[in-house]
KOLMIKE-144202 format. One record per residue (C-alpha): residue number from 1; residue in one letter; x, z, y. Coordinates in steps of 0.001 Angstrom, whole numbers, plus 500000, padded with zeros to 6 digits. Layout:
N
[node NUM,'a',[X,Z,Y]],
...
***
This chain:
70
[node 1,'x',[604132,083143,637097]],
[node 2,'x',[603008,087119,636210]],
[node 3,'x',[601513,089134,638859]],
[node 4,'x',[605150,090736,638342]],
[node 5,'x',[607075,088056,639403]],
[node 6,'x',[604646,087503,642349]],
[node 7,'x',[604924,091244,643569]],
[node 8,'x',[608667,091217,643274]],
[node 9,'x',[609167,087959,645172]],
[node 10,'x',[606503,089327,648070]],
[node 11,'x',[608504,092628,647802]],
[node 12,'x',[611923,090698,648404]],
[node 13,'x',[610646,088069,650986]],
[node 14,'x',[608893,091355,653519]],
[node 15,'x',[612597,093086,652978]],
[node 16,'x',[613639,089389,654717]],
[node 17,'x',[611513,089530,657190]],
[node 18,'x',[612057,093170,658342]],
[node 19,'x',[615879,092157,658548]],
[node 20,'x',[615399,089399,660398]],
[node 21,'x',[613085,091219,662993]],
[node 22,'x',[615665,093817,663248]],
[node 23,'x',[617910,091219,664573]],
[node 24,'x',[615787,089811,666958]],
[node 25,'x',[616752,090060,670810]],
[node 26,'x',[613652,091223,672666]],
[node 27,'x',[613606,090811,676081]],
[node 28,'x',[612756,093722,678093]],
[node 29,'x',[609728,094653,680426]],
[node 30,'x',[611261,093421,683538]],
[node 31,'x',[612664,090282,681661]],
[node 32,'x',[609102,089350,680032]],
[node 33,'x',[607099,090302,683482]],
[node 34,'x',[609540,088135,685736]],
[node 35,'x',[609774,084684,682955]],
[node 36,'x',[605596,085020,682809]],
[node 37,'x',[605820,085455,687068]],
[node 38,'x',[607819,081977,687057]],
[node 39,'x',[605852,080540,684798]],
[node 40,'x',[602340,081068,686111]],
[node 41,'x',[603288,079718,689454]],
[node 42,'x',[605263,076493,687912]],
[node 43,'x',[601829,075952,686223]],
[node 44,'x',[599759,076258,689763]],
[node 45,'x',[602096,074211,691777]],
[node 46,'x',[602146,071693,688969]],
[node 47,'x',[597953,072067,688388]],
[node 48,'x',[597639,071461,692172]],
[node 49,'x',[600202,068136,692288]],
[node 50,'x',[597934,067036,689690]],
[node 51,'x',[594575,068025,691498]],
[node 52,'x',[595750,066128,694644]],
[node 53,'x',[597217,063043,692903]],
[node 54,'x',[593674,062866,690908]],
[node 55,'x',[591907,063218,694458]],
[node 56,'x',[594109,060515,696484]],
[node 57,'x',[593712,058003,693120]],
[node 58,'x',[589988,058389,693315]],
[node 59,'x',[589824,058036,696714]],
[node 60,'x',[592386,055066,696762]],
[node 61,'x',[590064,053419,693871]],
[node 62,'x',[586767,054238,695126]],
[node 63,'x',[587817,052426,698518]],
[node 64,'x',[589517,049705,696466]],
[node 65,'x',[586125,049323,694103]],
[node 66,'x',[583662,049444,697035]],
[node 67,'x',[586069,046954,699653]],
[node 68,'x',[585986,044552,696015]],
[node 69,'x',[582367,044489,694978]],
[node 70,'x',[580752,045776,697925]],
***
């Protein structure tokens, strides 16, 4: 394949791509700023269900562990 060929098809595949950007739905400000607000605290609450089901597990083995070979 020439350099040509390889310009034209770069040429035709960034014409694509602009077109298909254009059609893109952004969301707005107030769209992105509330989604990343809902997901930031669905992340903490989940992070600490997970931080207190690690802490009752270890405590629930540890006492298990030390009531079995201590």
């Amino acid at each position: 394949m020439g350099l040509v060929a390889v310009v034209q098809r770069t040429n035709t595949f960034l014409q694509q791509v602009r077109g298909e950007m254009l059609k893109v739905s952004w969301p707005t400000w107030d769209d992105l700023r509330r989604s990343t607000l809902v997901i930031t605290v669905f992340v903490a609450i989940i992070g600490v269900i997970i931080g207190l089901m690690d802490s009752a597990f270890s405590l629930i083995l540890i006492k298990w562990f030390g009531q079995v070979f201590g």
